[in-house]
DODOTOR-824419 format. One record per atom (N, C-alpha, C): x, y, z; residue in one letter. Coordinates in steps of 0.2 Angstrom, whole numbers, padded with zeros to 4 digits, always signed. Example, Ala and Ser with C-alpha at 12.3 -4.5 7.8 and 13.67 -1.06 7.14 Angstrom:
+0066-0028+0039a+0062-0022+0039a+0066-0016+0039a+0064-0011+0035s+0068-0005+0036s+0064+0000+0039s
***
This chain:
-0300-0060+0110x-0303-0065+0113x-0300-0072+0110x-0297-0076+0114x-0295-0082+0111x-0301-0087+0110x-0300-0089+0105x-0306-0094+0101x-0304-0100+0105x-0311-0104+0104x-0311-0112+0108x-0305-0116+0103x-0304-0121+0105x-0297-0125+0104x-0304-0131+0101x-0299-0134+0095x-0305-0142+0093x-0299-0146+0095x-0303-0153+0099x-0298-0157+0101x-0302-0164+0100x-0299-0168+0098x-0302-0175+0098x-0300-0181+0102x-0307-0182+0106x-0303-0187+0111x-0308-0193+0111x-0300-0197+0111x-0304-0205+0112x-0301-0209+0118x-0307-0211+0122x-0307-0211+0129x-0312-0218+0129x-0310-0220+0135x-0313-0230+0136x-0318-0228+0141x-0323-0230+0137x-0331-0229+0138x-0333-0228+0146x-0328-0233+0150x-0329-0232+0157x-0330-0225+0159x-0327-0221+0155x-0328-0216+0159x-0332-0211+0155x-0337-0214+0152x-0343-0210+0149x-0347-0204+0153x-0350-0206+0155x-0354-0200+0161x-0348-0195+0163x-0343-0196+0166x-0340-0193+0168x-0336-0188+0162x-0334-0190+0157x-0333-0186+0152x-0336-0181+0149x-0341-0185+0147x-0349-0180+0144x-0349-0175+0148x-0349-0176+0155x-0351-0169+0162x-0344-0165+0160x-0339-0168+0159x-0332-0163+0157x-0331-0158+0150x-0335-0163+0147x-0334-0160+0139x-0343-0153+0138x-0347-0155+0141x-0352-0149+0144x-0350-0144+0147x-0344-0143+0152x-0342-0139+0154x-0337-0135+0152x-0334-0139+0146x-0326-0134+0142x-0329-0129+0139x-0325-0125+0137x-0328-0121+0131x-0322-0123+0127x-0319-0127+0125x-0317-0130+0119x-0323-0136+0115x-0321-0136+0107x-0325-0140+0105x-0320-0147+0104x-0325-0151+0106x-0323-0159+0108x-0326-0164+0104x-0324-0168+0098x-0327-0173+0094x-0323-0181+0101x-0330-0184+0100x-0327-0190+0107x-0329-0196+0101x-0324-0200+0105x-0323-0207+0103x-0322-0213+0108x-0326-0217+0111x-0325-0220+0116x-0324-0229+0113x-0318-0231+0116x-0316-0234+0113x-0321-0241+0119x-0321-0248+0116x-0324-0252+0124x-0320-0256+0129x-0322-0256+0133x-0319-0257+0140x-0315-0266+0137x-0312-0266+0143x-0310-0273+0142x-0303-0273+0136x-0301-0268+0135x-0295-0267+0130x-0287-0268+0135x-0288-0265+0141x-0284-0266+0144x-0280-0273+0145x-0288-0279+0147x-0285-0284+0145x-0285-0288+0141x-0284-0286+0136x-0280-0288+0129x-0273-0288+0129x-0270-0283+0134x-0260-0283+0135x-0260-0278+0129x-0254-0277+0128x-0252-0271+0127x-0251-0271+0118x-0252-0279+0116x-0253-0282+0107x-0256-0280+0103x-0261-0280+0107x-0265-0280+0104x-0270-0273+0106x-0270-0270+0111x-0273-0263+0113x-0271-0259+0111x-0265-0259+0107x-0259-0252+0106x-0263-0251+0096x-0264-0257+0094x-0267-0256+0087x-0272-0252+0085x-0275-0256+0091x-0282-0254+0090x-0285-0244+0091x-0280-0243+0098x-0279-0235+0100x-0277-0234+0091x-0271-0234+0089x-0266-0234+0085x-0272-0231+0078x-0275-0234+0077x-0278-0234+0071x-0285-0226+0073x-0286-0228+0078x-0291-0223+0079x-0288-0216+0078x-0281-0214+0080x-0277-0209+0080x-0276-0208+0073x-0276-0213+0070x-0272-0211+0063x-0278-0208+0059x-0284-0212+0059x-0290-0209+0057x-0293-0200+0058x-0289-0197+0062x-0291-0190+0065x-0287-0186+0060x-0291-0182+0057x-0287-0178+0053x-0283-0171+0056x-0277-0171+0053x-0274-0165+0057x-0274-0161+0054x-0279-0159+0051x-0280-0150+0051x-0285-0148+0053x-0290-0152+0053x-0297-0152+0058x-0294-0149+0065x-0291-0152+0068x-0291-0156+0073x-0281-0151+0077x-0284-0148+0085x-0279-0147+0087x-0274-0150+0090x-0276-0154+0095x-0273-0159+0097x-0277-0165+0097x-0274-0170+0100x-0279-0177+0100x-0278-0180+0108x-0283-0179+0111x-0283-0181+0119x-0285-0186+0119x-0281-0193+0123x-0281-0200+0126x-0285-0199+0134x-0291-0203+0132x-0294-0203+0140x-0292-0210+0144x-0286-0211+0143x-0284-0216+0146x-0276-0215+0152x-0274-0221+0154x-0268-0221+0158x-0264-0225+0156x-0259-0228+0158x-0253-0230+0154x-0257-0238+0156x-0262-0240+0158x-0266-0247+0157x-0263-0253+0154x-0259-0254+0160x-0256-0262+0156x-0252-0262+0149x-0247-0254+0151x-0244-0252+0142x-0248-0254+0137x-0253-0251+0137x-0259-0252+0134x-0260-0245+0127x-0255-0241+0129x-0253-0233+0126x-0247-0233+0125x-0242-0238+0126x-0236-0237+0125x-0234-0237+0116x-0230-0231+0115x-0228-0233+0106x-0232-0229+0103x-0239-0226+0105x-0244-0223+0102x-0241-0214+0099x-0241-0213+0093x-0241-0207+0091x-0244-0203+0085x-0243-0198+0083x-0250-0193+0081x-0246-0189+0075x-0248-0189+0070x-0248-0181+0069x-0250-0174+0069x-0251-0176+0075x-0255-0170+0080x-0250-0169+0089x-0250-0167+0091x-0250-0165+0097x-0252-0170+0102x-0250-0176+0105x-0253-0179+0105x-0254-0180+0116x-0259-0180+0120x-0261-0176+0126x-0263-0182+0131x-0260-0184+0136x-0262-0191+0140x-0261-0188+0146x-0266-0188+0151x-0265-0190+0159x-0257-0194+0161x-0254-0191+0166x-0252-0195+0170x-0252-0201+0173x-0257-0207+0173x-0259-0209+0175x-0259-0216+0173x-0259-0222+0180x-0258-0227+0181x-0263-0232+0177x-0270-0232+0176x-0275-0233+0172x-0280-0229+0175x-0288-0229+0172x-0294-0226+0174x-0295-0225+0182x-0292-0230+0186x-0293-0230+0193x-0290-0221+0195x-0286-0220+0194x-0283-0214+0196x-0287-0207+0192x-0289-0207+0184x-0294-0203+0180x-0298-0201+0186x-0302-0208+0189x-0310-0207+0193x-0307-0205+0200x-0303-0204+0203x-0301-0202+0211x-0296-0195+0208x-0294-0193+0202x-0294-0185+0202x-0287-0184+0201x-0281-0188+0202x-0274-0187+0202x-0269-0192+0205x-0264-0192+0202x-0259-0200+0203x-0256-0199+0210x-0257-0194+0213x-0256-0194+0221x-0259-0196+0226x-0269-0195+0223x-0274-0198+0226x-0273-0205+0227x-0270-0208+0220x-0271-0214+0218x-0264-0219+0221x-0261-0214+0222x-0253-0216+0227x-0255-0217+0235x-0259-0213+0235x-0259-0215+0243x-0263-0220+0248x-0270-0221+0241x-0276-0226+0243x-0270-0232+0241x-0268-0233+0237x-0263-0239+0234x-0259-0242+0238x-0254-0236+0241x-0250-0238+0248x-0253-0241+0252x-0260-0237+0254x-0263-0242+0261x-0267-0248+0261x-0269-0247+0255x-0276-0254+0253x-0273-0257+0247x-0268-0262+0250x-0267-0264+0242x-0272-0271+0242x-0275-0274+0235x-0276-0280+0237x-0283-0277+0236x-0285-0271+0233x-0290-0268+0231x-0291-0268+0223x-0299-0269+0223x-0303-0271+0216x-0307-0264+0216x-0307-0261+0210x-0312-0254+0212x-0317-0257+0207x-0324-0252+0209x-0330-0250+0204x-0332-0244+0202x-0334-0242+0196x-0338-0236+0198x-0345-0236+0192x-0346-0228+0193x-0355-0230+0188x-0353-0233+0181x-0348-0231+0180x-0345-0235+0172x-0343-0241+0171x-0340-0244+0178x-0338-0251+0181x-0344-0255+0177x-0350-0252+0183x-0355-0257+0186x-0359-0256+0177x-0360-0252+0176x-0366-0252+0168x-0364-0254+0162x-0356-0256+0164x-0352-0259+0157x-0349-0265+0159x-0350-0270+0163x-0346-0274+0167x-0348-0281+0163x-0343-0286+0162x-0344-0291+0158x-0336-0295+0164x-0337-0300+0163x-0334-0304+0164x-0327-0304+0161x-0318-0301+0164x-0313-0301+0158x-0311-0307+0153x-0314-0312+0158x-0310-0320+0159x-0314-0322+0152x-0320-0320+0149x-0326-0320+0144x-0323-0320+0138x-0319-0315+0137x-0316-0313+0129x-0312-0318+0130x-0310-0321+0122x-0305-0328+0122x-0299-0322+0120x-0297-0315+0119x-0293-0312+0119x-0289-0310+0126x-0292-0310+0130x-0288-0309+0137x-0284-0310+0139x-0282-0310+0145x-0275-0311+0146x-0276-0317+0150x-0282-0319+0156x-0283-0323+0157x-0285-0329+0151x-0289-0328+0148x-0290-0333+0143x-0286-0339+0139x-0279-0332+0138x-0273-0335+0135x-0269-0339+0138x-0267-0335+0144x-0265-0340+0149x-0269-0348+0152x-0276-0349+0148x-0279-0354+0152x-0278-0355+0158x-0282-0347+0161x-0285-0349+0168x-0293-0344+0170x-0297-0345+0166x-0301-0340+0165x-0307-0345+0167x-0305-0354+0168x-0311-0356+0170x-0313-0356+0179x-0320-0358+0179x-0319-0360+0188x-0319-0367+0191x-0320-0369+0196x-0317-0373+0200x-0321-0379+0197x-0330-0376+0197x-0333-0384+0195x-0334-0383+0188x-0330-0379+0182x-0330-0382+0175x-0324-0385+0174x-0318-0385+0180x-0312-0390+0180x-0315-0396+0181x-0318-0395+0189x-0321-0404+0189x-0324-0407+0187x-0328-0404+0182x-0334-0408+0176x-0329-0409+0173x-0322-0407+0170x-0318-0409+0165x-0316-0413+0165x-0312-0412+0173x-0306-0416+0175x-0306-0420+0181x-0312-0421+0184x-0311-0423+0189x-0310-0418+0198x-0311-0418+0202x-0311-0415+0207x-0304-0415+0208x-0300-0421+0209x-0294-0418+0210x-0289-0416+0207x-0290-0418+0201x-0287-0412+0195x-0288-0406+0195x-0296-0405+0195x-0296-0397+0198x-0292-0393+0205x-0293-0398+0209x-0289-0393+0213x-0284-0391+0213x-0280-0396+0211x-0272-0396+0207x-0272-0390+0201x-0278-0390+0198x-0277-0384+0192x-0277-0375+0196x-0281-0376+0201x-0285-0370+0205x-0278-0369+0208x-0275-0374+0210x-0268-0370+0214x-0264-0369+0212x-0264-0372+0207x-0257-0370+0201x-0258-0366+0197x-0264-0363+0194x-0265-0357+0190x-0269-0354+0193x-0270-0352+0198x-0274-0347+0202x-0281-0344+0199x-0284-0342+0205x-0290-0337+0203x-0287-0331+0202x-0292-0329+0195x-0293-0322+0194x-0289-0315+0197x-0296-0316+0203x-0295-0313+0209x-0292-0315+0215x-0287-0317+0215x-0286-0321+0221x-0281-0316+0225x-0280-0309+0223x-0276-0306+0227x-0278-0301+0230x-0286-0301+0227x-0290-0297+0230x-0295-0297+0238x-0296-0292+0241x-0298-0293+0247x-0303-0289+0249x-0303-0282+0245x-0308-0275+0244x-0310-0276+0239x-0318-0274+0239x-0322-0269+0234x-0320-0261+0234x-0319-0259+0232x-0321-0249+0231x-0325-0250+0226x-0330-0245+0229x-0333-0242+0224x-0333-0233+0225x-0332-0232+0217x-0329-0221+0219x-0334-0220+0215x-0337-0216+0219x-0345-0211+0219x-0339-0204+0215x-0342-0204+0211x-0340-0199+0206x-0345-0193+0205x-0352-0195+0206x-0357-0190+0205x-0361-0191+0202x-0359-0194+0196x-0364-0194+0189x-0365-0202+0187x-0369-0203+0186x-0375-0209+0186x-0371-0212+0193x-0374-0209+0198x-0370-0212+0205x-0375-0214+0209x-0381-0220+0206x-0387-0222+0208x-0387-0229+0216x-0391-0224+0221x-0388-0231+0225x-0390-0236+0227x-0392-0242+0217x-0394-0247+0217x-0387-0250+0216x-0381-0244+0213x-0374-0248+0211x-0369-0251+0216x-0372-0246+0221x-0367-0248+0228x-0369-0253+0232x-0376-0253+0230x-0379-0259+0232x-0377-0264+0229x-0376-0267+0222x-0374-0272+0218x-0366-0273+0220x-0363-0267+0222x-0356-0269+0222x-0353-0272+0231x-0358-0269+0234x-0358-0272+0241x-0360-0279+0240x-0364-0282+0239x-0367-0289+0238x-0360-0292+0235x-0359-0289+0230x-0351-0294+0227x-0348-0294+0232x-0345-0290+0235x-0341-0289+0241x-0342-0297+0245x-0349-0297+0246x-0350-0300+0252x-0351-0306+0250x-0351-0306+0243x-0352-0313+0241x-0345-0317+0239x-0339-0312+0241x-0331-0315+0239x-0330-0315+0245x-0330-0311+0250x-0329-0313+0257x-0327-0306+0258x-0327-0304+0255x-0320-0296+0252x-0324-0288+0259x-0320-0285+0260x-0321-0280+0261x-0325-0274+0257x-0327-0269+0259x-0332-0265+0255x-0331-0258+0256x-0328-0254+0253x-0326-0246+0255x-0330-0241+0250x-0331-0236+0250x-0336-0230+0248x-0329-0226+0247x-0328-0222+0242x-0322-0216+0240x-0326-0213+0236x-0325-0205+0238x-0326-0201+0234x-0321-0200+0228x-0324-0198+0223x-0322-0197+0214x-0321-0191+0214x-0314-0189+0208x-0316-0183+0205x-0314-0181+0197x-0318-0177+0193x-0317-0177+0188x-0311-0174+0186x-0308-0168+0192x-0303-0164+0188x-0298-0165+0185x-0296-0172+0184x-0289-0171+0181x-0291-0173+0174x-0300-0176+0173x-0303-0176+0166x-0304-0168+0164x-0306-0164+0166x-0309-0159+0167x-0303-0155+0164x-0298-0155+0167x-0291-0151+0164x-0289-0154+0158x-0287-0161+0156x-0287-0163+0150x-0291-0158+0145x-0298-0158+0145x-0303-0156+0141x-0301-0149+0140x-0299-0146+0144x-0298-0138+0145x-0293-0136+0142x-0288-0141+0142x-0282-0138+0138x-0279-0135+0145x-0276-0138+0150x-0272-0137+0156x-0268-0139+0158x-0263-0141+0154x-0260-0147+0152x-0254-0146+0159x-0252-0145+0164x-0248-0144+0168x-0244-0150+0168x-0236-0149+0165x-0234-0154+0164x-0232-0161+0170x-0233-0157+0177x-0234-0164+0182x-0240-0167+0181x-0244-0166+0178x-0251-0172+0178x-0252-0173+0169x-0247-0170+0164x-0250-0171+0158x-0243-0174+0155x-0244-0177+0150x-0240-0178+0145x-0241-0176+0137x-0238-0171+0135x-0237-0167+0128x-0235-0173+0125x-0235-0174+0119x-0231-0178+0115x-0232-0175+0107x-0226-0172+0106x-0228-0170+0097x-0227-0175+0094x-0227-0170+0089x-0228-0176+0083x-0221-0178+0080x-0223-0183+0077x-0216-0185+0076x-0212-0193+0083x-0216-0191+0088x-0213-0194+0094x-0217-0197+0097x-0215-0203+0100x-0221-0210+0104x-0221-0211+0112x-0226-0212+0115x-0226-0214+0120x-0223-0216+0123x-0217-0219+0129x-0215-0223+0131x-0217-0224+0139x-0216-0230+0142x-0217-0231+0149x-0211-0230+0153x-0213-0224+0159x-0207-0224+0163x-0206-0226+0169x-0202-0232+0171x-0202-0233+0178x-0200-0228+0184x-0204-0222+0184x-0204-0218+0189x-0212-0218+0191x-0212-0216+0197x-0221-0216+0200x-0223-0210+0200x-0217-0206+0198x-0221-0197+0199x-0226-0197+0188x-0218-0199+0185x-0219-0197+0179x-0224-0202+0176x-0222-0208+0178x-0225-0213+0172x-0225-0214+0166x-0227-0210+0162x-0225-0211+0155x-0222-0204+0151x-0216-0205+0147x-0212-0200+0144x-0212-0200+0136x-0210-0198+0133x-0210-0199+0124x-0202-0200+0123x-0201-0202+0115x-0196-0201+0112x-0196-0202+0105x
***
């Protein structure tokens, strides 16, 4: 009988429930680490340390491999490696984890681009990105709104600023929210339609799926959805859409 595999995964909070339900299910043994949301938008400077230090900390004799519940997120995991085996999704960021596979998430993408997603981790960990003075907006100085420029600046200084450094969100036009299953309460699609309707935005409902977390946890590493990385060797970002990320 082949004995349960130990694996250490540290994975971005967002996708808490959902992972929990996956690591219930394994018959491997899983020590989690959830690192907090809003790392993505820090860029890839300062997000790659932070991963970085947590991996170094995992002992490798404990420990089989080391699982990243993450996607290539704003090379956000680029550079990252182990003395372990080191085991990442294929994947563009969490949006693809929660709809199941980067084919799912190729083909909503091709048709709805100009799409904002939510889901039960969105909506119960959600904070403003523009909030952290580490952001990307922040640093840029364009994280404020219309009327803390005209209290600053005047009305038509603001507008001059709004047009020249844009909103946020200005390229957005949909909400999605993906029902994943697990804490999938329908106060949150409630909350996430009202956004919707309060940016003028369209509102869609997509179904979620765990499995491409589900196989991570399980050690099912199929190299079109997974990326192996030994040791010795780091992540890097590939401009292909099938592979996305490769090592060297």
């Amino acid at each position: 009988m082949l004995l349960p595999k130990h694996f250490k995964l540290i994975a971005c909070e967002i996708l808490f429930r959902e992972i929990c339900y996956c690591v219930s299910q394994s018959r491997n043994m899983i020590d989690m680490q959830f690192m907090s949301k809003g790392l993505h938008d820090l860029g890839d400077c300062k997000m790659v340390p932070l991963l970085q230090a947590a991996i170094d900390v995992a002992d490798d004799k404990q420990y089989d491999a080391i699982l990243l519940g993450y996607g290539l997120c704003n090379n956000g995991i680029r550079s990252l490696h182990a003395a372990l085996p080191l085991v990442v999704p294929r994947a563009h960021d969490c949006i693809t984890l929660l709809l199941g596979s980067k084919e799912q998430y190729d083909r909503y993408f091709d048709t709805n681009p100009g799409t904002f997603f939510k889901s039960p981790g969105w909506v119960e960990r959600d904070f403003d990105p523009n909030a952290s003075l580490q952001s990307i907006p922040s640093q840029l100085g364009i994280k404020h709104s219309y009327p803390e420029y005209e209290e600053k600046y005047g009305s038509e200084n603001a507008r001059y600023l709004m047009e020249s450094l844009g909103d946020w969100f200005k390229n957005y036009r949909k909400l999605a929210y993906i029902d994943t299953g697990f804490g999938d309460f329908q106060s949150y699609k409630e909350l996430t339609k009202q956004q919707a309707d309060n940016r003028g935005w369209e509102y869609e409902e997509l179904s979620g799926s765990v499995d491409l977390l589900q196989r991570l946890l399980d050690g099912k590493w199929d190299p079109e959805d997974f990326l192996v990385v030994p040791p010795g060797y780091s992540i890097q970002a590939l401009y292909d859409r099938k592979k996305i990320i490769g090592y060297e």
